[in-house]
N, C-alpha and C positions, 0 to 999 in steps of 0.2 A: 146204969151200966148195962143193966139187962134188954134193958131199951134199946139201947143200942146194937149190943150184938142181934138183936131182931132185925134189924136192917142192912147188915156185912151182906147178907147173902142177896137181896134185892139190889144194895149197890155191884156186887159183881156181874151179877145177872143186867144190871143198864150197861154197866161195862164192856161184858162181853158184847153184847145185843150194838151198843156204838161202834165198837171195836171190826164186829162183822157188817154193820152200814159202810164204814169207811174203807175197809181193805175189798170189800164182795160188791162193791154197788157198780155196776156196769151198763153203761150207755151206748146207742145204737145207732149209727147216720141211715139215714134212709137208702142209699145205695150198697151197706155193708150190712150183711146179717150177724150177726153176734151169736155162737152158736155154746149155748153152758150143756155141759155134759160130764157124768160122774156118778150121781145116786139113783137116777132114773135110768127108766131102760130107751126107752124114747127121749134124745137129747130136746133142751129148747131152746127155741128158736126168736132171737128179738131180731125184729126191723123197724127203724123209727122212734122205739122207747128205749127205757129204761128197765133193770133185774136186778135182783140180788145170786152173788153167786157166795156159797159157804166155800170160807178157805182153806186148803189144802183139802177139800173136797170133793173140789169142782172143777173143771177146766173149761178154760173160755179160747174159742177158735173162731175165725172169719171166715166170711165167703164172701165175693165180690159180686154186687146184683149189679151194678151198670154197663150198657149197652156194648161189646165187644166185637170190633172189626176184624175179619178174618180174610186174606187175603187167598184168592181159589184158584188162581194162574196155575196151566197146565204146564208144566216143565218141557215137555216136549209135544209132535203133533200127532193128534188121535184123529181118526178115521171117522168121517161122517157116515151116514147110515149110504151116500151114494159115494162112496170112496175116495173122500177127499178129507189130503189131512190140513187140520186147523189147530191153531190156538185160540184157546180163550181164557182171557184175564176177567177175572168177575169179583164181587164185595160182596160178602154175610155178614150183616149183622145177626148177631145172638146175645142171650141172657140166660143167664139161672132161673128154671122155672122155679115158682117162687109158691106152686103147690104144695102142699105135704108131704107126697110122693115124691116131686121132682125135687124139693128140696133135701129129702134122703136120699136119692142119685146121686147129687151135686155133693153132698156132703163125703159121699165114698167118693169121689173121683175129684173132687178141686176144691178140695178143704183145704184154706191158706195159701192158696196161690195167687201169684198177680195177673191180673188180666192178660198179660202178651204171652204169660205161660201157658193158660187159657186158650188161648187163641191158635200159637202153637199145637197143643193137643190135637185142636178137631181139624185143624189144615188139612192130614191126610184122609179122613172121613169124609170132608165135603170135596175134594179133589176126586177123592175115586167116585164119588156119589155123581158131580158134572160128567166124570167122564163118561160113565156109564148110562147118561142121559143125550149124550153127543152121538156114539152111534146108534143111537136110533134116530136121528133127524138127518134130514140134509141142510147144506151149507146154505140154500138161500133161505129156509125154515131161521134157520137161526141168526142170521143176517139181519131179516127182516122183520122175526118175531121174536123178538126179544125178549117182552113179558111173557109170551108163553113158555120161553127154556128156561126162564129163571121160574116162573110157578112151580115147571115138572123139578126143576134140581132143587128148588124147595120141598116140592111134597116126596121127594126120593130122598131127600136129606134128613126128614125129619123123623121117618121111625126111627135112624139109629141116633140123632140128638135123642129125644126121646127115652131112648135108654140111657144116656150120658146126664138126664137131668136137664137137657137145653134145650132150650125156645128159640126157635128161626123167627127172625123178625122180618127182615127183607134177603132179597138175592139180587142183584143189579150187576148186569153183565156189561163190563167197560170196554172191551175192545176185543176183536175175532181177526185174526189175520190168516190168511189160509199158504200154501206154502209155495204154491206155482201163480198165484197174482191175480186169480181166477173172482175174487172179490173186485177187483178194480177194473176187471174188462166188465162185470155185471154193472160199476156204478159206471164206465163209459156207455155199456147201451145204453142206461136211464138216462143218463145225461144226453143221450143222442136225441131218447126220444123227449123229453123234455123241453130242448132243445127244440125239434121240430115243431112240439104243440104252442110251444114260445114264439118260433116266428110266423107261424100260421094266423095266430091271435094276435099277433102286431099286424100282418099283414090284412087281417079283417078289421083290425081298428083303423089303420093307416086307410084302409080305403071309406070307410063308415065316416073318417076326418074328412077325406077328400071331399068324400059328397056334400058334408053339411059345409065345406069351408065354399063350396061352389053353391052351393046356395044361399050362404051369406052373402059371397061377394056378388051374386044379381041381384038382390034384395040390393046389397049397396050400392049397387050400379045404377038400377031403376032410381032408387032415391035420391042418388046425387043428381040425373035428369033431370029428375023433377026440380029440384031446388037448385039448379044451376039454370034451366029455362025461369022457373019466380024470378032470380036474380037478376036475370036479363031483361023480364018486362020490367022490373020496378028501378033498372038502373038508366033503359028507355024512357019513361016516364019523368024521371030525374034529368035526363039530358033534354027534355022537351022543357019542363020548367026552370034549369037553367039557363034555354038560349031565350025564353019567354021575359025573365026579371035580365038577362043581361043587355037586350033590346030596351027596356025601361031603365036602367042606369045608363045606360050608351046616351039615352037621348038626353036624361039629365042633364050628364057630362058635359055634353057639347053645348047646352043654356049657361049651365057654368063655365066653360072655358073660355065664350064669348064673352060673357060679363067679365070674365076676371082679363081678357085682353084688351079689352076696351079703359079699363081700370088702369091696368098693366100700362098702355100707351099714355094716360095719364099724367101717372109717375114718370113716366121715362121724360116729358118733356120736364115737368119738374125738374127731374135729377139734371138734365143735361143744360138747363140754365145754371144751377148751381154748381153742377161742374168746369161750365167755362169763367164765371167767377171764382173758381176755386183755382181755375191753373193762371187767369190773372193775376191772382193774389200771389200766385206759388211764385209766377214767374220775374214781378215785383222784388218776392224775399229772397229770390237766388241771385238776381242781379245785384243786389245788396250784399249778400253772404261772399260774391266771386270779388267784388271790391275789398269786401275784407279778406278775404282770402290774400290777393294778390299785393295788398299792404301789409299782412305776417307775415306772404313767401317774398318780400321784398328784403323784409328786416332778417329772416332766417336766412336770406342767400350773404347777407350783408356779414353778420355773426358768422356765418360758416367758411367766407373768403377767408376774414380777419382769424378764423381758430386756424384755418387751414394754415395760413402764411407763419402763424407762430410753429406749428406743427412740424411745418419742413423746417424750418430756423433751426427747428430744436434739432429735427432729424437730421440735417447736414452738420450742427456739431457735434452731434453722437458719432453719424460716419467718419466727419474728418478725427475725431477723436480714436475711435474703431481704427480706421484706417495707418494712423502714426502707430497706435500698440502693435497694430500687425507688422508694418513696417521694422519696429523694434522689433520684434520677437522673430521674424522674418533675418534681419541682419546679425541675432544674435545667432541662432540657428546655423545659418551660412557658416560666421566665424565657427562654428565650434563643428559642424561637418568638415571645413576648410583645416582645422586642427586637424580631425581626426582622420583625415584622409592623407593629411602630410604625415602624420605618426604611420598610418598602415602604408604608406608607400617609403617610409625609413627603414620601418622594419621590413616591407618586404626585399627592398633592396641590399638589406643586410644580410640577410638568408641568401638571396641570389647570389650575390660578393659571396659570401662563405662556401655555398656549394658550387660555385664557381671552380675556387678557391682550391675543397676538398677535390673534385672534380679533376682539377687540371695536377693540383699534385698528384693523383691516382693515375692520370694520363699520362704524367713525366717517370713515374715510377715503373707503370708496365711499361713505358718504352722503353725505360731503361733495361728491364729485365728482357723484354725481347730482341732489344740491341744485341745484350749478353749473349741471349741464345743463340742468336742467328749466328753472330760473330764464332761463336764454340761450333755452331751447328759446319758454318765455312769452311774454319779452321780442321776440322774432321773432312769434310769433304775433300778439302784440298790436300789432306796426307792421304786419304781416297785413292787421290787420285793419282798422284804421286806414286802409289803402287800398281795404279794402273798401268799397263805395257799398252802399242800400238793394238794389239788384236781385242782387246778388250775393246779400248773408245772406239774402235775399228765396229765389233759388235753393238756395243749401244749405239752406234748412227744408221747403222744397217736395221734394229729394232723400229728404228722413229720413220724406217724411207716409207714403208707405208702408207702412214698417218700424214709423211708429206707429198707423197705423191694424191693421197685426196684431194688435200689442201689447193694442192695444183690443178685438178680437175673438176674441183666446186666449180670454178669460174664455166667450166663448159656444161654444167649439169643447168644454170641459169639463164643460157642461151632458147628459147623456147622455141625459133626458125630458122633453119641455115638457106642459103641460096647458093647453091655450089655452080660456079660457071669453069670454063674451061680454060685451063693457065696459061701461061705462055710457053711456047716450044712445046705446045700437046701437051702441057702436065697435065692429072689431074688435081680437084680443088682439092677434093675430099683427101688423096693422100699428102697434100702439105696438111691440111688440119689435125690428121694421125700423125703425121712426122714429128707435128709441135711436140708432140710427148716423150719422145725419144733424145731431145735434143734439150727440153727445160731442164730432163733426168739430167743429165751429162753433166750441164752450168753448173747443177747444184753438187753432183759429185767434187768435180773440181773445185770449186769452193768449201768444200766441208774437207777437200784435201790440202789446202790452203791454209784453213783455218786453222785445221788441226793437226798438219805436216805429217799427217796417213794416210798412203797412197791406198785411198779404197779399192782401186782395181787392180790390184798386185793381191790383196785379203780377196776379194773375190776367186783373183785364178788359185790362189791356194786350198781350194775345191778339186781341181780340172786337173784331166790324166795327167798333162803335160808337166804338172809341179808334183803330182803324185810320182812321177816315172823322173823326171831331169831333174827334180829338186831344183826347179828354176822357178824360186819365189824368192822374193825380194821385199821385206817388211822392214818400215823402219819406222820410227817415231821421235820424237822429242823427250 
């Protein structure tokens, strides 16, 4: 037992000693420093290892060592050193100097910050640092040298990183615009002249082409010469040994075509012996062939009378047979047109009888009714008249004398010539032709006084002073 309590205090002591490996042991990524601080006076410092930190001892804090973009765009335009204002947008990178100095800088000033906090920080440091490297340059300086305004805003920049604990890595100027345009009339000179030295140098190549293209094409000119006279003699040469072998086949030719004429004439008497026994034979087996011919077109004319003669036989009792149905159907037709033509001439005639019929009674009936009228229409008339006195019929025949004295003068209105000669006892013609009218008036008075027992000229005087003043009228009537 006493054994044992010998080793209580060894086991505490591994205990604690584990105890403090597991809660203190602290590891390091190589872009983060690990920084333990608390019993020392100088904190320490891990990058890339491992530590042990005592618990509630010690405190453990970050710094961030990797590379930090800082954006250095001037918010508004600053004044070049020749008094033009510009903007310039430009990129720093920076880092945590990772000195032992710089790393106690960095440790007061961006202990546990994240990098864009970082970055944020020093923006207004290196913005006023460019600016202040801006006027002192002029705008084509900075335009065109680039690297040199970012070295000087680099080496301007970095005493005060420097006290910040930070390391300028690069400066890389992105864009410069200036504010009246005065950059882009400078790239249209360059470009003018570039431009110029551009077409100068095509125009010294285009012509340095022309020349070597003009001394190819003599070079090619002479050559094709040359090789187009070769071609000429040797196609010369060729025409000569052509008309040389075709003189020696010509003459062949004509030993051949003799032999083969004479050969040629040969055959032909040949042939033309066997030919006129050939068209003896023929003409043999056609006089033979026209006999039988003319003994099958004996028997086919023979066959063809006798089909014929049955043919019409047949076809005259077909027609007279055709012709009796038609006949039938012809006389049946008639009858029953003949029918129906006496049925529509019954009834038309019944219809005519009837509206006849209706007709003449309607005719008997208005004349009856206009009999009526007239009879009623008389019978008023004549109590009319009846009421009428002499002066009245008196007045209606003096109404109509007008219309008859026309009547009476039509006849002389149709006369188109008269020939007036001189009458006897000096009359004249022309006054008997006026007279007529004084004297047809009168006939007709007296007859209309006749007829109708009113003395019209007695109605007349009863006008005239004479019946007005003596009351000598005398009107009478029936």
């Amino acid at each position: 037992m006493k054994e044992l309590m010998q080793y209580i205090p060894i086991l505490i002591l591994a205990l604690a000693v584990i105890t403090i490996l597991l809660t203190g042991y602290v590891k390091a990524s190589p872009d983060v420093a690990v920084i333990i601080s608390g019993l020392r006076k100088t904190p320490r410092v891990l990058i890339g290892r491992a530590g042990i930190k005592i618990p509630y001892l010690e405190k453990v804090d970050h710094l961030h060592l990797s590379q930090i973009s800082v954006d250095i765009k001037t918010d508004s335009y600053i004044p070049t050193n020749d008094f033009i204002n510009v903007k310039v947008d430009a990129i720093a990178k920076v880092r945590i100097d990772t000195s032992p100095e710089g790393m106690l800088k960095a440790e007061k000033n961006f202990l546990n910050k994240a990098p864009s906090e970082i970055a944020l920080d020093l923006q207004d440091s290196l913005q006023g640092n460019m600016r202040e490297i801006i006027g002192t340059l002029d705008l084509k300086t900075i335009n065109t040298d680039r690297d040199s305004f970012s070295d000087q805003v680099m080496t301007k920049a970095s005493k005060d990183m420097e006290k910040l604990g930070i390391e300028i890595l690069s400066c890389n100027i992105q864009n410069v615009q200036d504010e009246n345009g005065l950059i882009n009339d400078l790239g249209m000179d360059n470009t003018a002249k570039i431009k110029k030295d551009a077409a100068i140098a095509k125009a010294e190549a285009d012509r340095d082409v022309a020349i070597a293209q003009a001394e190819a094409d003599r070079a090619a000119n002479d050559a094709r010469v040359a090789s187009q006279t070769e071609i000429a003699n040797k196609n010369n040469e060729l025409s000569i040994r052509q008309s040389e072998l075709k003189s020696i086949a010509d003459a062949a030719k004509a030993q051949a075509d003799a032999a083969y004429e004479i050969q040629n004439q040969e055959q032909q008497k040949v042939i033309q012996a066997a030919t006129v026994n050939a068209q003896i034979a023929k003409a043999e087996r056609e006089a033979e062939l026209r006999a039988k011919e003319v003994s099958v077109r004996q028997q086919e004319l023979a066959a063809q009378i006798e089909k014929k003669a049955d043919a019409d036989k047949y076809a005259a009792e077909k027609q007279a047979e055709a012709q009796l149905i038609r006949r039938q159907k012809e006389a049946d037709a008639a009858k029953y047109a003949a029918e129906k033509e006496a049925e529509a001439i019954r009834v038309k005639y019944e219809a005519e009888a009837a509206g006849i019929a209706a007709r003449g009674k309607a005719e008997a009936e208005a004349a009856r009714l206009k009999g009526l009228a007239e009879a009623e229409a008389m019978e008023k008339k004549a109590e009319a008249y009846k009421k009428y006195n002499g002066a009245a019929m008196a007045e209606m025949m003096i109404r109509i004398m007008p219309q008859m004295a026309a009547e009476i003068a039509k006849p002389l209105s149709s006369i188109d010539k008269i020939n007036i000669y001189e009458g006897a006892g000096g009359e004249n013609g022309a006054s008997r032709v006026s007279g007529n009218m004084p004297v047809i008036m009168k006939q007709v008075f007296d007859t209309m006084s006749e007829a109708t027992g009113v003395d019209l000229s007695e109605i007349m005087k009863a006008g005239t002073y004479d019946a007005k003043v003596n009351r000598n009228v005398n009107i009478s009537g029936v």
